[in-house]
C-alpha positions in Angstrom: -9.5 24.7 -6.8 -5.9 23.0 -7.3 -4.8 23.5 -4.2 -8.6 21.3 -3.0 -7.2 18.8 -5.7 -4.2 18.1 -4.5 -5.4 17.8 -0.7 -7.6 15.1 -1.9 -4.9 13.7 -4.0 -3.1 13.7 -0.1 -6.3 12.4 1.2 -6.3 9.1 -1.4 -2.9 8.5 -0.7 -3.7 8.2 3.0 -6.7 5.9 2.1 -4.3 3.8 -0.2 -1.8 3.5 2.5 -4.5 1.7 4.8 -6.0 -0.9 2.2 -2.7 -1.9 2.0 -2.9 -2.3 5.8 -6.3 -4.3 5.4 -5.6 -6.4 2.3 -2.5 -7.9 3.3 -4.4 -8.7 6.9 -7.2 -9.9 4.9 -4.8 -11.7 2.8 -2.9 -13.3 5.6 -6.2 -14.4 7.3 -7.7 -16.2 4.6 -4.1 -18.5 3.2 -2.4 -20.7 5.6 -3.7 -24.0 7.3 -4.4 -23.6 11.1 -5.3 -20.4 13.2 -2.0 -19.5 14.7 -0.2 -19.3 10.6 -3.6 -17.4 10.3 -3.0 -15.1 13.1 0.7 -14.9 12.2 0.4 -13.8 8.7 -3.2 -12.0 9.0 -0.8 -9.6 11.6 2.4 -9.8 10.6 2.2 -9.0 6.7 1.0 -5.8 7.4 2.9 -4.9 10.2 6.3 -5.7 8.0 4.4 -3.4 5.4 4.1 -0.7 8.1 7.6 -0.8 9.4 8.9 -1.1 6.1 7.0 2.0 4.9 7.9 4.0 8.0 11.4 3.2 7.6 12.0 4.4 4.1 8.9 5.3 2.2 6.6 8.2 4.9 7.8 11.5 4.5 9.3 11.0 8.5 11.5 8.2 7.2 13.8 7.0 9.7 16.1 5.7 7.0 16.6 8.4 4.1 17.1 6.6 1.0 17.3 8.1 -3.4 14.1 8.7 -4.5 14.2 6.3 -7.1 15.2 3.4 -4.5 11.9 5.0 -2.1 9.6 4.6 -5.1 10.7 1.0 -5.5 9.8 -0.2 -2.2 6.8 1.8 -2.4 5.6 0.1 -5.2 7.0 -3.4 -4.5 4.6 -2.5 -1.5 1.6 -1.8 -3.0 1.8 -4.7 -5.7 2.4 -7.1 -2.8 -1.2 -5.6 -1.3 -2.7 -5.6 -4.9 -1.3 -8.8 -5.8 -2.8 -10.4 -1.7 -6.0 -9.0 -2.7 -6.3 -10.7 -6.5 -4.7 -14.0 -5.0 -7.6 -14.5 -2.3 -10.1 -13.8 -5.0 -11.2 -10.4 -4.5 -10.0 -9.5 -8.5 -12.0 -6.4 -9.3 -11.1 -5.0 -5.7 -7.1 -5.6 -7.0 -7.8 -4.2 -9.9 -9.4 -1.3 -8.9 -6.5 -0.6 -6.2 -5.0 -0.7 -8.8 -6.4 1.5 -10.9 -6.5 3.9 -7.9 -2.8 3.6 -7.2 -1.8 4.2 -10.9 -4.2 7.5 -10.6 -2.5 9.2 -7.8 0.9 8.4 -8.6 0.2 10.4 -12.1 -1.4 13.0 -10.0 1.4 13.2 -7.7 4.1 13.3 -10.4 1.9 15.8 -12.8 1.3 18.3 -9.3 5.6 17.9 -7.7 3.4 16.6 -5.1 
């Protein structure tokens, strides 16, 4: 039974790691004036947000950093999607991403995950 528990735990992490993915493009489409800012933004917020995550924060870092350092841009990375997705109006979605984000971070703390 844990060891279901903590796969799913794996399994909302996963899930997490793409709203980031589709609020910051959703974000990035819906501020700036004109198509191509659109276009820029809607694309490249969340490709930084990938490249940033695969360099330091996926457990295949390219770049090894402290834990403590790793859970800093992990988290500066999620409030940026939680903090797109209240900004563009979208306040209960934030909030529960929130909510969702806060959950499995306990989990993952409470399980050495």
């Amino acid at each position: 039974m844990m060891i279901m528990m903590k796969a799913a735990n794996l399994g909302l992490r996963f899930l997490l790691e793409l709203c980031i993915l589709a609020s910051l493009c959703y974000w990035g489409f819906h501020v700036g004036n004109g198509w191509l800012l659109k276009g820029v933004l809607g694309i490249g917020a969340p490709l930084l947000a990938a490249i940033l995550w695969g360099m330091f924060v996926s457990p295949k870092a390219s770049i090894t950093v402290s834990q403590p350092l790793q859970f800093i841009i992990e988290l500066v990375i999620f409030a940026a999607a939680i903090i797109a997705l209240y900004v563009t109006g979208k306040h209960s979605l934030a909030i529960c991403f929130a909510l969702f984000y806060i959950l499995h971070r306990i989990l993952k703390f409470l399980w050495e995950q």
